[in-house]
C-alpha positions as a Markdown table, in Angstrom:
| # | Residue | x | y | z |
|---|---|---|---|---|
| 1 | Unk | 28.4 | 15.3 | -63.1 |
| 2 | Unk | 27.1 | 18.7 | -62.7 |
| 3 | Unk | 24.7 | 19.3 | -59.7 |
| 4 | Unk | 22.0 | 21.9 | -60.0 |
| 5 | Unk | 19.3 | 22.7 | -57.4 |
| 6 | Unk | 17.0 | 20.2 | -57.8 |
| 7 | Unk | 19.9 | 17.5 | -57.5 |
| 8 | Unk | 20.9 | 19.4 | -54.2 |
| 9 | Unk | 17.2 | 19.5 | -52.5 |
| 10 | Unk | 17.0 | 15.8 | -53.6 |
| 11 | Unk | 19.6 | 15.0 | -51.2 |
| 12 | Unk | 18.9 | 17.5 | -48.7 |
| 13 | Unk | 15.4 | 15.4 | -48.6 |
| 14 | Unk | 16.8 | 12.3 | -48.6 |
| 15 | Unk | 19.5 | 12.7 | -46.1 |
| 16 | Unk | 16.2 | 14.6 | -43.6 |
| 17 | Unk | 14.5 | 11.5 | -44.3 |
| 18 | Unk | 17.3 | 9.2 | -43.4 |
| 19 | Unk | 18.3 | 11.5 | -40.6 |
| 20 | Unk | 13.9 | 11.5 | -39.2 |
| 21 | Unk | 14.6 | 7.4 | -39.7 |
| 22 | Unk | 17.9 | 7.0 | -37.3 |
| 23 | Unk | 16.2 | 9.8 | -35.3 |
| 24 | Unk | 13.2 | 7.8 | -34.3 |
| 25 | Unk | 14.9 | 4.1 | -34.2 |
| 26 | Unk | 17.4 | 5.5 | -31.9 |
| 27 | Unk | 14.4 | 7.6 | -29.6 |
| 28 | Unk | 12.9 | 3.8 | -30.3 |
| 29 | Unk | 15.8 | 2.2 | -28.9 |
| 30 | Unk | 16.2 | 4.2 | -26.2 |
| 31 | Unk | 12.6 | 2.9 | -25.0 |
| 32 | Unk | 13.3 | -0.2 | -25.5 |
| 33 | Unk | 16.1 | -0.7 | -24.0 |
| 34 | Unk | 14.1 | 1.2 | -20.8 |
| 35 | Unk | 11.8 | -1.5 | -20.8 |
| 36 | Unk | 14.1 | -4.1 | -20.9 |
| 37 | Unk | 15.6 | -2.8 | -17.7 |
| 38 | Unk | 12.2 | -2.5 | -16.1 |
| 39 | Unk | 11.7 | -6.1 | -16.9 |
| 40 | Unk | 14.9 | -7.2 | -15.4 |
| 41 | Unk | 14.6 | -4.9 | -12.0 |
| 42 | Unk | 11.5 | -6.5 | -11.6 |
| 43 | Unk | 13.3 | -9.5 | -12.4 |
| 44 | Unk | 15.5 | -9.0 | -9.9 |
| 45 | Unk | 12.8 | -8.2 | -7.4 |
| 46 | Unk | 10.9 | -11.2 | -7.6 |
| 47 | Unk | 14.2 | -13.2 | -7.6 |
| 48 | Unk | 15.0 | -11.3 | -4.1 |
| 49 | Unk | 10.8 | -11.4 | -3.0 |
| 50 | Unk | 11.1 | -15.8 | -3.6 |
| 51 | Unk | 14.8 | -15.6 | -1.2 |
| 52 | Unk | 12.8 | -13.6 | 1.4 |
| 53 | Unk | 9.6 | -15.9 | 1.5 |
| 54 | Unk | 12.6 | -19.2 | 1.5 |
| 55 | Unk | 13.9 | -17.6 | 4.8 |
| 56 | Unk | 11.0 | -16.7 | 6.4 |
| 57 | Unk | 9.6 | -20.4 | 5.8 |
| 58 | Unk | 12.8 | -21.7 | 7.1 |
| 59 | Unk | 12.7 | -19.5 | 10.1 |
| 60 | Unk | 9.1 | -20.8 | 10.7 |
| 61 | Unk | 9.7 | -24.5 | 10.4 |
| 62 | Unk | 12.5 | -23.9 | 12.5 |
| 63 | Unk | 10.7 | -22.4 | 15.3 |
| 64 | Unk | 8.1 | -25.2 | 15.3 |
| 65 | Unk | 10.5 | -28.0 | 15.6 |
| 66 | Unk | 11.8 | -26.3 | 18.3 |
| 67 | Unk | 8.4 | -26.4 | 19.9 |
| 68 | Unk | 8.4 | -30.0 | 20.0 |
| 69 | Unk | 4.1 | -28.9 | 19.7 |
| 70 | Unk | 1.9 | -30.3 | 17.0 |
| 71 | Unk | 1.8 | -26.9 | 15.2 |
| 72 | Unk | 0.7 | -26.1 | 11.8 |
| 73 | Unk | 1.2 | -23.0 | 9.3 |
| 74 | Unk | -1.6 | -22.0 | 6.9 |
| 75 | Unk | -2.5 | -19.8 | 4.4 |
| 76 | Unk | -5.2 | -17.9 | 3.4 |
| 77 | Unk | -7.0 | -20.3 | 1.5 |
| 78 | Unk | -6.5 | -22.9 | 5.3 |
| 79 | Unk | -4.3 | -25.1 | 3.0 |
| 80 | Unk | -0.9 | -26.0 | 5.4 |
| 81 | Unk | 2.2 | -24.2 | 4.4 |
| 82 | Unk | 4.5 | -25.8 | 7.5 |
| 83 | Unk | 4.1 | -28.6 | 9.5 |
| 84 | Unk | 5.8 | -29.8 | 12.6 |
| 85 | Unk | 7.0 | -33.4 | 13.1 |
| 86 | Unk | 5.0 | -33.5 | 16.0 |
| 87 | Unk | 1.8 | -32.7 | 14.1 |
| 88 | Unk | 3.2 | -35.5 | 11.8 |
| 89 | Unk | 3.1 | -38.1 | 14.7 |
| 90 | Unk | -0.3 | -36.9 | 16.5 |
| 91 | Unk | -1.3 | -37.7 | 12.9 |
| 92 | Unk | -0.2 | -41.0 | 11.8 |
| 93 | Unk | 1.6 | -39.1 | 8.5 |
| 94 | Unk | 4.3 | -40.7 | 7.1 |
| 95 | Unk | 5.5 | -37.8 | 5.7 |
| 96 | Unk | 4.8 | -33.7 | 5.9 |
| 97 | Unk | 3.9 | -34.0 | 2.4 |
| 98 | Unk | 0.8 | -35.6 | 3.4 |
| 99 | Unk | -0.7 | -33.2 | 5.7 |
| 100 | Unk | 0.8 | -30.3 | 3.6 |
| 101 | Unk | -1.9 | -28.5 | 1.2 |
| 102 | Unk | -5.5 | -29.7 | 2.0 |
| 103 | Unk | -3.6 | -33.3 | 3.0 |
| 104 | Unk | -4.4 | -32.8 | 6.7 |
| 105 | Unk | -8.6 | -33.1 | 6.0 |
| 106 | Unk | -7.7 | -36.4 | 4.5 |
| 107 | Unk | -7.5 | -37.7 | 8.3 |
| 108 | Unk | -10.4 | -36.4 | 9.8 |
| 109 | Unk | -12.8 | -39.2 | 9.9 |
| 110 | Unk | -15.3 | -38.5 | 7.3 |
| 111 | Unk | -18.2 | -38.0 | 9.6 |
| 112 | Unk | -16.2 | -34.8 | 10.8 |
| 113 | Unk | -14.9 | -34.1 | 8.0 |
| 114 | Unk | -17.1 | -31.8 | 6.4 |
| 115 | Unk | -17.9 | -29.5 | 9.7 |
| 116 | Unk | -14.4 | -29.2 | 10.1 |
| 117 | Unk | -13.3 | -27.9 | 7.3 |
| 118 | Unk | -16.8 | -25.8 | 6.5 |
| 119 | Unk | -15.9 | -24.4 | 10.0 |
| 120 | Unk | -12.0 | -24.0 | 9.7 |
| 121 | Unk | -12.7 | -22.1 | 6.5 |
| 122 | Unk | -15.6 | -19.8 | 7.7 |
| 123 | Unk | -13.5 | -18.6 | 10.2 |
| 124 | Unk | -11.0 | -17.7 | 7.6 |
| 125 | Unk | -13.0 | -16.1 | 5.2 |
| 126 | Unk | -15.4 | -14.2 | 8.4 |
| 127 | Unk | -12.1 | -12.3 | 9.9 |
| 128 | Unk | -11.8 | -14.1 | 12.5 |
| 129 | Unk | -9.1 | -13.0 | 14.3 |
| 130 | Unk | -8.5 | -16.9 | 16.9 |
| 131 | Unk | -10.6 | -19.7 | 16.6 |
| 132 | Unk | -10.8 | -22.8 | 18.4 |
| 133 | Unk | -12.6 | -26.5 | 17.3 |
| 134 | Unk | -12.3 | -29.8 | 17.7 |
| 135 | Unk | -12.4 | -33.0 | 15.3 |
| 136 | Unk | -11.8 | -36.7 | 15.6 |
| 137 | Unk | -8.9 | -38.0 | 12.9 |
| 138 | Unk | -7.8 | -41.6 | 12.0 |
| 139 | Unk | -4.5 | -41.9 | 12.9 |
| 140 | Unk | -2.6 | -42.6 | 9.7 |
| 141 | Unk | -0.3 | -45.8 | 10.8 |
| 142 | Unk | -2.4 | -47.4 | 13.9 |
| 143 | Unk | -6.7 | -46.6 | 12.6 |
| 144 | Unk | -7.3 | -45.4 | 15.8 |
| 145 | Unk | -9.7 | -42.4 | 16.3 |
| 146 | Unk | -8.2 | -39.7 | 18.1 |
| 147 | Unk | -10.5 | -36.8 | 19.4 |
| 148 | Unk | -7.8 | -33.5 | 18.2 |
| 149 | Unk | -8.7 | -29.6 | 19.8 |
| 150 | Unk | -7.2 | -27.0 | 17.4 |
| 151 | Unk | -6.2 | -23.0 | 18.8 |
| 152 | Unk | -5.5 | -21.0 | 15.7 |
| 153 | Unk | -4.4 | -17.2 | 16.0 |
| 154 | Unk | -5.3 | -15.7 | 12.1 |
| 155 | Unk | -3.1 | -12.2 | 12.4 |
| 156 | Unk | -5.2 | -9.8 | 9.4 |
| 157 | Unk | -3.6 | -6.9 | 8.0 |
| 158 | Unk | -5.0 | -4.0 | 9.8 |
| 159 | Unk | -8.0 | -2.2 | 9.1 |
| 160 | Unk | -8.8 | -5.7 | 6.9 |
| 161 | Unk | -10.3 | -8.9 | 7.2 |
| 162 | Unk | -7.2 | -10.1 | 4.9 |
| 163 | Unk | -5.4 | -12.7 | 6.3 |
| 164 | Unk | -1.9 | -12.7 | 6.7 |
| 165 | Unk | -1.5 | -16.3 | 7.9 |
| 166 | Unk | -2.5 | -18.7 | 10.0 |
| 167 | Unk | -0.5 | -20.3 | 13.3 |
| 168 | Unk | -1.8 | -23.3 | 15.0 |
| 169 | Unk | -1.7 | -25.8 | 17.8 |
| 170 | Unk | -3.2 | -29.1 | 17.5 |
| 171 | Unk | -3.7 | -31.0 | 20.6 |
| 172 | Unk | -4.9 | -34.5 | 21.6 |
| 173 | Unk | -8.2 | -34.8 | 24.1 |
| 174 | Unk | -7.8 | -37.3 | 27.2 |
C-alpha cells in the first residue's frame, strides 16, 4: 500500500486526536485522583476529630465521678451530654440514660416543669455567662418531691454569645 499525503495527514489527525483524548483523561485523572485524597484527608480528620471528642468526654465523666457531686454536662441546645452517678441518685434515675438528652426535665414535677426549662434555656440562648435556679423533681424510685438548686458556669467563645458547654452542680435544699 502506497501512502500519499492525504493518507499521512489522516493519521497525523488521528493520532492528535487520540493523543488531545489520553491528554485530557489523564489531566482528568489527575483531578480525580486529587479529590479522592481530599475526601480521604478529611476522612481521616473527622476519624481523628470523633477520637478527640471520645477522650475529652471520657476525661469529663471521669472528673465528675471523682467529684462524688451531682454534676451535669450540657450542650448548647441544654440537652445533658454527661452525668454523674450522684446526679443519678439525687434523681431517682435508674440509669444515666434517663437523665441524658432532655431525660432530666422528665423529673421535674410538671408544675415546674415548664419555668425550668423556659428559664434553663433563656439563659442559654441570652449569653449568659453562670446562672443559678431552683426546681422541685419527683424522685424517680421513692415519688418524693425534692426541692433541687442548680449553679451552671456556661463558658462562650470569646467575643460571642456561643456556647461552648455547659458545667453544672445540682444540689438538694434542706
Amino acid at each position: 500500500m502506497n501512502w500519499d499525503f492525504k493518507d499521512w495527514l489522516a493519521l497525523a489527525s488521528l493520532l492528535a486526536v487520540f493523543y488531545g483524548g489520553i491528554n485530557w483523561i489523564y489531566k482528568n485523572v489527575k483531578k480525580l485522583s486529587k479529590f479522592l485524597d481530599d475526601i480521604a484527608d478529611n476522612e481521616k480528620q473527622i476519624q481523628e476529630n470523633k477520637k478527640q471528642i471520645t477522650f475529652i468526654s471520657a476525661k469529663l465523666d471521669s472528673v465528675i465521678t471523682l467529684l462524688h457531686d451531682p454534676m451535669f454536662v450540657c450542650n448548647d441546645e441544654g440537652l445533658c451530654i454527661v452525668v454523674s452517678d450522684s446526679l443519678c441518685e439525687l434523681f431517682g434515675a435508674t440509669t444515666k440514660e434517663k437523665l441524658l438528652g432532655g431525660g432530666w426535665v422528665n423529673f421535674i414535677i410538671p408544675e415546674d416543669r415548664n419555668t425550668a426549662w423556659e428559664d434553663w434555656i433563656k439563659n442559654i440562648k441570652d449569653g449568659s455567662k453562670d446562672m443559678v435556679g431552683s426546681y422541685r423533681i419527683r424522685h424517680g424510685v421513692t415519688g418524693n418531691i425534692i426541692p433541687v438548686v442548680y449553679h451552671a458556669v456556661l463558658p462562650r467563645i470569646e467575643g460571642t454569645r456561643e456556647l461552648i458547654i455547659s458545667v453544672g452542680k445540682v444540689k438538694k435544699i434542706t
